[in-house]
OpenMM code with the backbone's topology and positions (N, CA, C; nanometers):
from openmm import Vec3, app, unit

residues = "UNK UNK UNK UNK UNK UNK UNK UNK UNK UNK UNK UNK UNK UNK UNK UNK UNK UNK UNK UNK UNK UNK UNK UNK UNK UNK UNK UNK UNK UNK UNK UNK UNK UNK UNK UNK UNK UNK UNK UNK UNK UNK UNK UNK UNK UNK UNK UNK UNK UNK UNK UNK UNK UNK UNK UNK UNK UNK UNK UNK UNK UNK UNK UNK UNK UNK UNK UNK UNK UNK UNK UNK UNK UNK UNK UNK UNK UNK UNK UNK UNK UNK UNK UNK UNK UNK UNK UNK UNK UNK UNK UNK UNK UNK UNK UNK UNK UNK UNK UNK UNK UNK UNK UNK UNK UNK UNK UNK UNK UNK UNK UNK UNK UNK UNK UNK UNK UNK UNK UNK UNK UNK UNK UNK UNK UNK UNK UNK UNK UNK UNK UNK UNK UNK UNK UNK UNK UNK UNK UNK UNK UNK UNK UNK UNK UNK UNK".split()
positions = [
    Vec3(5.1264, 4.2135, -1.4650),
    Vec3(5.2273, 4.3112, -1.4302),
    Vec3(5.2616, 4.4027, -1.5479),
    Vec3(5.3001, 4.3538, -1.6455),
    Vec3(5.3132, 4.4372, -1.7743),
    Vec3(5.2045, 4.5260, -1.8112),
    Vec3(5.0539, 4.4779, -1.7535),
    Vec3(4.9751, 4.5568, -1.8278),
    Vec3(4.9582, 4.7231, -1.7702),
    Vec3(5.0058, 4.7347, -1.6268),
    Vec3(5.0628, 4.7892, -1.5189),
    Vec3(5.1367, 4.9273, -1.5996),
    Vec3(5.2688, 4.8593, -1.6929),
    Vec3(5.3232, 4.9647, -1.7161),
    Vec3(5.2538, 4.9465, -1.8748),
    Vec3(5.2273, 4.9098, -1.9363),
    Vec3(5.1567, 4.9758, -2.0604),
    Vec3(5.0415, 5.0242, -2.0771),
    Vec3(4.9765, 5.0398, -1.9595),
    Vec3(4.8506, 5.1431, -1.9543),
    Vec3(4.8879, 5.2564, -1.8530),
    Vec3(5.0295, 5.2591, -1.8169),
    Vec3(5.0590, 5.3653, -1.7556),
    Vec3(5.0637, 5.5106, -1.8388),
    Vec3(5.0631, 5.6301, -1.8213),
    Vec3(5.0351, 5.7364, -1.8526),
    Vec3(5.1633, 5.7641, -1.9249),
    Vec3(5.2598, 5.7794, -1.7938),
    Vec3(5.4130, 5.8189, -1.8470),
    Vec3(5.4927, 5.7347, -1.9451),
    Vec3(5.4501, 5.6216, -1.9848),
    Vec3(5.4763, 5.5002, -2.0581),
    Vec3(5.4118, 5.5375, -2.2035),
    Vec3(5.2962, 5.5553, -2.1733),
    Vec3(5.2205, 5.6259, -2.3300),
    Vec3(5.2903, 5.7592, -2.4011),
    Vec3(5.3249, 5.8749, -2.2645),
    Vec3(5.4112, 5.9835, -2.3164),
    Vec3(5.5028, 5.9431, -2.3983),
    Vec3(5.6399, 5.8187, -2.3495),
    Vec3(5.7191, 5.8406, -2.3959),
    Vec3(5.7221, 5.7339, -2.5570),
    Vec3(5.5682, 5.6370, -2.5260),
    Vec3(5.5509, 5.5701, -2.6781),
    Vec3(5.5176, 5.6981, -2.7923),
    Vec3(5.4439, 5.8336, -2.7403),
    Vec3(5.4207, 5.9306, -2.8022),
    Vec3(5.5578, 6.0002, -2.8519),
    Vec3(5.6397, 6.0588, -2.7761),
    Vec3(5.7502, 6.1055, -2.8339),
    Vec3(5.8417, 6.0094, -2.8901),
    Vec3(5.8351, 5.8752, -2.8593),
    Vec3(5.9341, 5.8225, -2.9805),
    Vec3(5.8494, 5.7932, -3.1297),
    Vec3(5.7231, 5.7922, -3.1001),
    Vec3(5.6225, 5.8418, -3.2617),
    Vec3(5.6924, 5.9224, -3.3378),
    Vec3(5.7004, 6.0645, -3.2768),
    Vec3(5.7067, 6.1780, -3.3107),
    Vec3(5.8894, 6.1468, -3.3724),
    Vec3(5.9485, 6.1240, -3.2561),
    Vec3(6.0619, 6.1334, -3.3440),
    Vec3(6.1142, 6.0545, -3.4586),
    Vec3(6.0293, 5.9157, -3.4508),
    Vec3(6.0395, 5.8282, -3.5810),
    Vec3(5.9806, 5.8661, -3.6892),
    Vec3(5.8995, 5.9199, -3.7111),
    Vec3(5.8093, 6.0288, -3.7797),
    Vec3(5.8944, 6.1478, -3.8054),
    Vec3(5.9784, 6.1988, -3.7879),
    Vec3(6.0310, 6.3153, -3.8240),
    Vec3(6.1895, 6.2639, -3.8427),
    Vec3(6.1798, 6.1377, -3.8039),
    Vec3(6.3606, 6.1186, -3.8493),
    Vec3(6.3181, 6.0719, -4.0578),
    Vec3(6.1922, 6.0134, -4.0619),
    Vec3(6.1573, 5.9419, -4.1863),
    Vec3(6.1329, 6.0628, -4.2340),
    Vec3(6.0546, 6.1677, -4.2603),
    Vec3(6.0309, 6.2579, -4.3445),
    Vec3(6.1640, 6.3635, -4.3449),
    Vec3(6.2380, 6.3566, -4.2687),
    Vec3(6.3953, 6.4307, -4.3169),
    Vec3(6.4613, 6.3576, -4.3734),
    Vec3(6.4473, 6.1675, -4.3793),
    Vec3(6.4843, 6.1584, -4.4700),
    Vec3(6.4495, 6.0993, -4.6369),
    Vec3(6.2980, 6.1288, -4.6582),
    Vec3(6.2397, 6.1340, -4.7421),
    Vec3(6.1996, 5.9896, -4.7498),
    Vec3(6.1707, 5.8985, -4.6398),
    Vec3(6.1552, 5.7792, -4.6492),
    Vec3(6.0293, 5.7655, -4.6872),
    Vec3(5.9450, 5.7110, -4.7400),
    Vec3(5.7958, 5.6748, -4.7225),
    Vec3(5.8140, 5.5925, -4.6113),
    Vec3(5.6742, 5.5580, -4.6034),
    Vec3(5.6768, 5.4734, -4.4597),
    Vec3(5.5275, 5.4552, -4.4503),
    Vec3(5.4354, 5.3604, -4.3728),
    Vec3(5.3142, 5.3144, -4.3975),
    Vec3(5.2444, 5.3312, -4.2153),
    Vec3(5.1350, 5.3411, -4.1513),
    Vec3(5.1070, 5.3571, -4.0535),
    Vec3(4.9859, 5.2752, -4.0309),
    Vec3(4.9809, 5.1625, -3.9061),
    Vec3(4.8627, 5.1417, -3.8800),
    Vec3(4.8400, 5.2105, -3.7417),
    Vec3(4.6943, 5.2347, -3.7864),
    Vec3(4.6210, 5.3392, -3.6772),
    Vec3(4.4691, 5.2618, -3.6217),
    Vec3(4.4665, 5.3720, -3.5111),
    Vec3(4.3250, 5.3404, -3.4562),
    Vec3(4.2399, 5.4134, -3.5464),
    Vec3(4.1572, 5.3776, -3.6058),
    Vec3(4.0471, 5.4831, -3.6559),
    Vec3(3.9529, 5.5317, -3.6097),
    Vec3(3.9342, 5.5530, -3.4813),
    Vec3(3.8155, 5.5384, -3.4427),
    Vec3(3.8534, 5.7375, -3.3601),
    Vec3(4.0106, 5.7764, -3.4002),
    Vec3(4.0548, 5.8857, -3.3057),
    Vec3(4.0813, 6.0005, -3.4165),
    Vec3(4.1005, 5.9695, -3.5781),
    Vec3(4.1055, 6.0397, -3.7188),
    Vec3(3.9765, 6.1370, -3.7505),
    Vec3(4.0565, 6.2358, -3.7944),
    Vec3(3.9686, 6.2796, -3.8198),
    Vec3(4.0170, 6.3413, -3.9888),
    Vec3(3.8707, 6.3468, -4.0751),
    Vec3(3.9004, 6.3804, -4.1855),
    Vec3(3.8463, 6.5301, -4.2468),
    Vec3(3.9195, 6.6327, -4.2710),
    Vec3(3.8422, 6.7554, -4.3341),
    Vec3(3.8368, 6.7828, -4.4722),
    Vec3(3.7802, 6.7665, -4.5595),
    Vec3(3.6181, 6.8162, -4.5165),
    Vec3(3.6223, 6.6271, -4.4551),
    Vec3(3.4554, 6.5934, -4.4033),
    Vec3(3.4585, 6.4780, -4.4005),
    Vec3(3.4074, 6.3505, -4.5080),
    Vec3(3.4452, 6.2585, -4.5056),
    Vec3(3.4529, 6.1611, -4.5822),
    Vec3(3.3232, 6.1004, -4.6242),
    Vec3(3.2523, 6.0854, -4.7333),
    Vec3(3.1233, 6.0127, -4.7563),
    Vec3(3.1155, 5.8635, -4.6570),
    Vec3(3.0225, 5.8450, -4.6216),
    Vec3(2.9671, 5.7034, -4.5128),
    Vec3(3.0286, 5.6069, -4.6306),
    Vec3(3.0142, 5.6272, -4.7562),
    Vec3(3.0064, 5.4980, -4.8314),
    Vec3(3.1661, 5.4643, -4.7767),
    Vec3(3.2347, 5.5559, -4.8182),
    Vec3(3.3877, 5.5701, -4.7731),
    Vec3(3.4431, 5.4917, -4.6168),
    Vec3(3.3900, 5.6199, -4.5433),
    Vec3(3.4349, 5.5424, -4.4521),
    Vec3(3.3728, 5.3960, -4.3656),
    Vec3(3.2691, 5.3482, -4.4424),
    Vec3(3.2321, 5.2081, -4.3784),
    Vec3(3.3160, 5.1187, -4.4047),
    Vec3(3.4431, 5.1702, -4.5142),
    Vec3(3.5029, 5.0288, -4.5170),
    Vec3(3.6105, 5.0713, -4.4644),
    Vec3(3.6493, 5.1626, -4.3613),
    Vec3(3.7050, 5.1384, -4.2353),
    Vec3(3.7395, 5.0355, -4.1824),
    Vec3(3.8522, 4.9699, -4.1654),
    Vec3(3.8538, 4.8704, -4.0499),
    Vec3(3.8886, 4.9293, -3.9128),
    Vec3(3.8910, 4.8686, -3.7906),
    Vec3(3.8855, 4.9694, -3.6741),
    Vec3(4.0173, 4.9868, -3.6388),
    Vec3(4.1421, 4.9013, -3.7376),
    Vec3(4.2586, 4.9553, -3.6883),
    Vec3(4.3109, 4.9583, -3.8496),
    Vec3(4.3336, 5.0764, -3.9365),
    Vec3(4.3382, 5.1365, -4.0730),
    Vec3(4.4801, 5.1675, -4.0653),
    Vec3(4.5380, 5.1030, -4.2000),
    Vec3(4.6854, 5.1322, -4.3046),
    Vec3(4.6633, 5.2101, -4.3622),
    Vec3(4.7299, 5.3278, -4.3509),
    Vec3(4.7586, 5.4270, -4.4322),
    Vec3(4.9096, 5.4505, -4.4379),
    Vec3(4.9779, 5.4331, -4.6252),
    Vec3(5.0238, 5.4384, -4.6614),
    Vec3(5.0899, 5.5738, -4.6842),
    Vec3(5.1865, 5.6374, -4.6634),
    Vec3(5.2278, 5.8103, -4.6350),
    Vec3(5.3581, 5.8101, -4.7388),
    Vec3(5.2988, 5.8061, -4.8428),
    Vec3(5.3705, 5.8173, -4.9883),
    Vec3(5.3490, 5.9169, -5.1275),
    Vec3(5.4301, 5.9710, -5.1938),
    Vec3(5.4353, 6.0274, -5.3411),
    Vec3(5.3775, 6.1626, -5.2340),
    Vec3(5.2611, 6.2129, -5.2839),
    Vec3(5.1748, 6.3423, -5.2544),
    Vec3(5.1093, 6.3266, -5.1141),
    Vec3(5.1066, 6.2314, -5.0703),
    Vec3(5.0372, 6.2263, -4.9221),
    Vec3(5.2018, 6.2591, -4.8325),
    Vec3(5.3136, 6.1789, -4.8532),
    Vec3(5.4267, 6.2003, -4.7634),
    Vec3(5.4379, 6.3546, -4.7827),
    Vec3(5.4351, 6.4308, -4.8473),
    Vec3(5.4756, 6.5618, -4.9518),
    Vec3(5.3953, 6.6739, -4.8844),
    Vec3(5.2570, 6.5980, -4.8300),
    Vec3(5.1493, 6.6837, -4.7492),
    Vec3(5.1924, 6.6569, -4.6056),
    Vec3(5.2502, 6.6039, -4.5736),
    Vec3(5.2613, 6.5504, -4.4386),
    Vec3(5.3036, 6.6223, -4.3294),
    Vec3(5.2705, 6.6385, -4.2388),
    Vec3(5.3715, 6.7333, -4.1417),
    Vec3(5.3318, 6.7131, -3.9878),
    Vec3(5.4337, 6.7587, -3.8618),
    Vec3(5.3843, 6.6536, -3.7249),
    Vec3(5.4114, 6.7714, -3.6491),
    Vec3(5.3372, 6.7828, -3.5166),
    Vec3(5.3395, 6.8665, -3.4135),
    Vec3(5.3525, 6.7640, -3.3073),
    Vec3(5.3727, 6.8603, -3.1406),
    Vec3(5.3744, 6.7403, -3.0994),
    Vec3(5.2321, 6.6009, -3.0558),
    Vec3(5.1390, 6.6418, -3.1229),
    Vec3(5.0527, 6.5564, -3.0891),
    Vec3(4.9631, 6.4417, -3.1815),
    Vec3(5.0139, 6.5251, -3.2954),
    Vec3(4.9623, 6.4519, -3.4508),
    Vec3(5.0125, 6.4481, -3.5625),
    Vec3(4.9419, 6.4047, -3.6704),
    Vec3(5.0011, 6.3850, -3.7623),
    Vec3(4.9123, 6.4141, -3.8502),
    Vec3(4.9875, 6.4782, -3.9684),
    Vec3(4.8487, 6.5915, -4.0620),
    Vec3(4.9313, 6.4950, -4.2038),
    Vec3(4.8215, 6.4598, -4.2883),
    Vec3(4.8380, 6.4732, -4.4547),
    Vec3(4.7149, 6.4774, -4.5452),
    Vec3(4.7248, 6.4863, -4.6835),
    Vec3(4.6229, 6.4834, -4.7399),
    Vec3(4.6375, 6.3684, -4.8581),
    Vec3(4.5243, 6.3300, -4.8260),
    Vec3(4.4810, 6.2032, -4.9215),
    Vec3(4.3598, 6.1877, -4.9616),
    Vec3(4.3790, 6.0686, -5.0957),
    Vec3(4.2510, 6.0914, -5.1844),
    Vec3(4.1966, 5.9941, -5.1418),
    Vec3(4.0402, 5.9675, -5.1238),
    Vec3(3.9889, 5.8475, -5.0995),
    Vec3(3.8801, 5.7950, -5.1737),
    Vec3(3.8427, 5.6626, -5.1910),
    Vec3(3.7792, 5.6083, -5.3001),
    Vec3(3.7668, 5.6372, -5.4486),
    Vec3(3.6793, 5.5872, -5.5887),
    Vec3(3.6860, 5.5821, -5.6616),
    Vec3(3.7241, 5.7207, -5.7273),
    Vec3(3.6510, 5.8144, -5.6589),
    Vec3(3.6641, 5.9494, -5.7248),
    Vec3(3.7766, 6.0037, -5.6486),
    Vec3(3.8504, 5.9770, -5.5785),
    Vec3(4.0006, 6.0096, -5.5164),
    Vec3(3.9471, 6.1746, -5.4639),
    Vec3(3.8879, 6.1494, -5.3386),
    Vec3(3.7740, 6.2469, -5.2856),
    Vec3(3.8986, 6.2922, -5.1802),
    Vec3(3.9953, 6.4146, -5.2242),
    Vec3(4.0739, 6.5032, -5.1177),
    Vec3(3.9961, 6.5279, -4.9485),
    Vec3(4.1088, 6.4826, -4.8826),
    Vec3(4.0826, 6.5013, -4.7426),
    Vec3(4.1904, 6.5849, -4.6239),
    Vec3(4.2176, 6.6045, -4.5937),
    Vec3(4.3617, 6.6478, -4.4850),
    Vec3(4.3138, 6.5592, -4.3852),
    Vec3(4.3870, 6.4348, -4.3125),
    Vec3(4.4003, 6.3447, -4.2145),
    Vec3(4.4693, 6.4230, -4.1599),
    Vec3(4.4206, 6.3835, -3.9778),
    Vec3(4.4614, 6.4152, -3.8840),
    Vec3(4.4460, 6.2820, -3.7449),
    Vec3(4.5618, 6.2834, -3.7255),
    Vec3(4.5716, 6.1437, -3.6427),
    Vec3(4.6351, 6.1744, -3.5161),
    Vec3(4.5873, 6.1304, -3.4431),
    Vec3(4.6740, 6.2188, -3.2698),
    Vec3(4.7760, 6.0638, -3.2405),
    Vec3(4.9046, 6.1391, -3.2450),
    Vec3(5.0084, 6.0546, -3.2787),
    Vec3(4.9934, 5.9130, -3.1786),
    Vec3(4.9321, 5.9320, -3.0343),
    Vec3(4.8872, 5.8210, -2.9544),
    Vec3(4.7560, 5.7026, -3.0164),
    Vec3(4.7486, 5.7390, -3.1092),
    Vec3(4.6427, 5.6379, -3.1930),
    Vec3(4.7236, 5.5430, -3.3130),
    Vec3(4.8545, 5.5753, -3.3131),
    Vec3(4.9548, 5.5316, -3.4653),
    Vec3(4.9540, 5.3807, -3.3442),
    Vec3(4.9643, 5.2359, -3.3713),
    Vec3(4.9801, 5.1345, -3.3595),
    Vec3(5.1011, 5.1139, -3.3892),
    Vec3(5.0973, 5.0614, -3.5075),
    Vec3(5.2514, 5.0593, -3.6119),
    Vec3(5.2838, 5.1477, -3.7036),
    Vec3(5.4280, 5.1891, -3.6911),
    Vec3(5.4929, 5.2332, -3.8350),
    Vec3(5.5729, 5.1100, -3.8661),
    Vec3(5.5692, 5.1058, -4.0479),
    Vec3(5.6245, 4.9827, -4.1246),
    Vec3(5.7344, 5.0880, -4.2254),
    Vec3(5.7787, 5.0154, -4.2591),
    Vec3(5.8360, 5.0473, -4.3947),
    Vec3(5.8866, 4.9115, -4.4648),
    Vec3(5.7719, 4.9613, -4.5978),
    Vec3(5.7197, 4.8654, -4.6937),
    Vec3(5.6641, 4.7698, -4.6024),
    Vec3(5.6873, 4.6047, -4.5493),
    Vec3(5.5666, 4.5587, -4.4969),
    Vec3(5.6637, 4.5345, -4.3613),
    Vec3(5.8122, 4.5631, -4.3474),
    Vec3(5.8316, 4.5500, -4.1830),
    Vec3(5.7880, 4.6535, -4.0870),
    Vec3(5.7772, 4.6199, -3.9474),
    Vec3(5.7279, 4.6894, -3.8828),
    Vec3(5.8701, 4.7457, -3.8156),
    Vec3(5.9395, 4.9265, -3.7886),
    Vec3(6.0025, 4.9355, -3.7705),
    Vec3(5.9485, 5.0090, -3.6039),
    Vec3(5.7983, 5.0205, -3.5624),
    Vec3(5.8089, 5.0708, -3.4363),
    Vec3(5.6379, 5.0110, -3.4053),
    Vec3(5.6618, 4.9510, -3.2871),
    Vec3(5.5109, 4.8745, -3.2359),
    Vec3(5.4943, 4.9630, -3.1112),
    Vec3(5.3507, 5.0416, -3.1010),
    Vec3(5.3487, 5.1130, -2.9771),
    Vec3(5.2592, 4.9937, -2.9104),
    Vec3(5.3188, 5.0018, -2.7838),
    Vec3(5.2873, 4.8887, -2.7084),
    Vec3(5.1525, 4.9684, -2.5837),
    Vec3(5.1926, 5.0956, -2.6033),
    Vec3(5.1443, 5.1814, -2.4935),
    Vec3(4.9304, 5.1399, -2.4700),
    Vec3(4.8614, 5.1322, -2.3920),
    Vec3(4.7350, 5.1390, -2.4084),
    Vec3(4.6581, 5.2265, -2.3931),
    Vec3(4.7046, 5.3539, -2.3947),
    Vec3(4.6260, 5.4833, -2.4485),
    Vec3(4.6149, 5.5451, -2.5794),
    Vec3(4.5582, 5.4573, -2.6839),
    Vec3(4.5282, 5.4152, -2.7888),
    Vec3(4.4188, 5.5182, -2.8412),
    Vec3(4.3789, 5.5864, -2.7296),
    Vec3(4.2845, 5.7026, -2.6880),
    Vec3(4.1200, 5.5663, -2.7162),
    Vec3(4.1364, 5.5233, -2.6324),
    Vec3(4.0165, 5.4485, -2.5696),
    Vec3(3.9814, 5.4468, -2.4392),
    Vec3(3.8641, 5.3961, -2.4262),
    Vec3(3.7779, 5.3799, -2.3134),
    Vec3(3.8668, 5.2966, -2.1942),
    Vec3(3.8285, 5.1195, -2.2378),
    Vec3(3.9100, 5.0974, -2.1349),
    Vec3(4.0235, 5.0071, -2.1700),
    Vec3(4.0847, 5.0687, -2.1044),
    Vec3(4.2807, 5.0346, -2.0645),
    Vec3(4.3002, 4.8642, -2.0975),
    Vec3(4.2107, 4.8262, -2.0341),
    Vec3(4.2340, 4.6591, -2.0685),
    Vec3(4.1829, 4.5956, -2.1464),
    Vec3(4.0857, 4.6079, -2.1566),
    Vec3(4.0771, 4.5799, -2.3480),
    Vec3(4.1788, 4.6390, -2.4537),
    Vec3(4.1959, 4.7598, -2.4195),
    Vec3(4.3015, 4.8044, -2.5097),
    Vec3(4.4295, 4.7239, -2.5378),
    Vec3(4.4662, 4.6870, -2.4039),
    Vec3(4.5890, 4.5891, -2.3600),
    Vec3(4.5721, 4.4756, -2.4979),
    Vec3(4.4484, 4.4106, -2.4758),
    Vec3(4.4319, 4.2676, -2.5526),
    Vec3(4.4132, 4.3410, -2.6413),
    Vec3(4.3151, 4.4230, -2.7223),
    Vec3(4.3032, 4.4809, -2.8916),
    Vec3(4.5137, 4.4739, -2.9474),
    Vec3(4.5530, 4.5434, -2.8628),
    Vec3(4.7101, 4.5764, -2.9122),
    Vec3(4.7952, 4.5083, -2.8829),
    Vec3(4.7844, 4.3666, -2.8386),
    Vec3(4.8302, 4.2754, -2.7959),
    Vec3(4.8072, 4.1512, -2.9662),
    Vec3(4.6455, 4.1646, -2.9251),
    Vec3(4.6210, 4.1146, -3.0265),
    Vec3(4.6578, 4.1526, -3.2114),
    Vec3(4.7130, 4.2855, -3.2165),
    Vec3(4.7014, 4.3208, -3.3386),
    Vec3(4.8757, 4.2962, -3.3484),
    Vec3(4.9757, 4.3195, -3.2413),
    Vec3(5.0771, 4.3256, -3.2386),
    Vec3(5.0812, 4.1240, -3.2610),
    Vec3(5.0678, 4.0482, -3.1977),
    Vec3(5.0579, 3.8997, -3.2554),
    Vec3(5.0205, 3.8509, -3.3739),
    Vec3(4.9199, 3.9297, -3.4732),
    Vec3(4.8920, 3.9135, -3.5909),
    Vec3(4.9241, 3.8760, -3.6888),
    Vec3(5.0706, 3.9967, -3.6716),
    Vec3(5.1963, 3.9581, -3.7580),
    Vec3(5.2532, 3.8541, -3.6908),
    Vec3(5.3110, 3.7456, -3.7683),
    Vec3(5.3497, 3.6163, -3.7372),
    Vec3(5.4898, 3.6165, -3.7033),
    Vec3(5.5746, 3.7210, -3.7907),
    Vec3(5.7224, 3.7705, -3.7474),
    Vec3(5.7263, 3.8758, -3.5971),
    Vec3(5.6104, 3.8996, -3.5376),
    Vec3(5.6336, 3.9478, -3.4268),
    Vec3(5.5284, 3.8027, -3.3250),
    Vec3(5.5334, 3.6992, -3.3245),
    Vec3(5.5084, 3.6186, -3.2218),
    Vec3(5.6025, 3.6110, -3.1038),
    Vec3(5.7350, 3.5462, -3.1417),
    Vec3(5.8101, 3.5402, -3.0451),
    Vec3(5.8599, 3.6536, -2.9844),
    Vec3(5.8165, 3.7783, -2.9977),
    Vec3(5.9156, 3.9078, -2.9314),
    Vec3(5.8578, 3.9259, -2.7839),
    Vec3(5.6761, 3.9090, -2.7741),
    Vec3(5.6646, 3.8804, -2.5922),
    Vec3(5.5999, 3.7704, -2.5659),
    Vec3(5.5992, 3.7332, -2.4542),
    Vec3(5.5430, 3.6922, -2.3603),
    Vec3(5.4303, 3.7094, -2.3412),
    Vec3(5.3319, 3.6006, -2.3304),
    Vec3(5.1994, 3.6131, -2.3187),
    Vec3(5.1610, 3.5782, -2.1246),
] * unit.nanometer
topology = app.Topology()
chain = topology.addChain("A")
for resn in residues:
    res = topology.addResidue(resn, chain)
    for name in ("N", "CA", "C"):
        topology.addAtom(name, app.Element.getBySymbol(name[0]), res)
């Protein structure tokens, strides 16, 4: 029944606009704040050397602090910053379509879990268990649902 309304459409909208507004309540107020994402929906310009991005994991922390928070900025569908990546701190502008953000943390709590399963994937029910599963991970979010 639950999976019902978290692969619902209008359910994802409104996990999208409360993104957006948690995301714009933190950068007015100069909070840092940390994001796990889908990676598989990012995109990087210019793009990123293979060596780089193979060590991707398929759901990626990015940290939105000092010069990356500073680059940062949100429309309603994404989320833009620029960051350095690997040894040679190789400049990129990230772009993340705000329905791919999993978690926002600040420092290591999680202050918003999108529960939604338009994760911008294929299919809906796997998605369910991937974000089910990543949301159980953390051990301080076991007891919050119902399995």
């Amino acid at each position: 029944m639950a999976q019902r309304i978290l692969g619902d459409s209008e359910f994802s909208q409104l996990m999208k606009m409360h993104i957006a507004e948690i995301l714009e309540l933190l950068m007015q107020r100069g909070q840092f704040f940390s994001i796990l994402t889908n990676i598989a929906n990012i995109t990087f310009e210019p793009a990123l050397p293979a060596e780089i991005t193979s060590n991707f994991k398929p759901i990626t922390l990015f940290v939105i602090a000092e010069y990356t928070f500073e680059s940062s900025s949100i429309d309603d569908d994404f989320l833009y910053f620029e960051a350095g990546f690997g040894q040679q701190n190789i400049g990129s502008v990230v772009t993340i379509p705000l329905n791919a953000i999993v978690q926002i943390l600040i420092e290591e709590t999680p202050i918003f879990i999108n529960l939604a399963m338009e994760l911008v994937a294929e299919n809906k029910e796997e998605n369910v268990k991937k974000s089910t599963n990543i949301f159980l991970s953390n051990p301080e979010n076991q007891g919050l649902i119902k399995r």
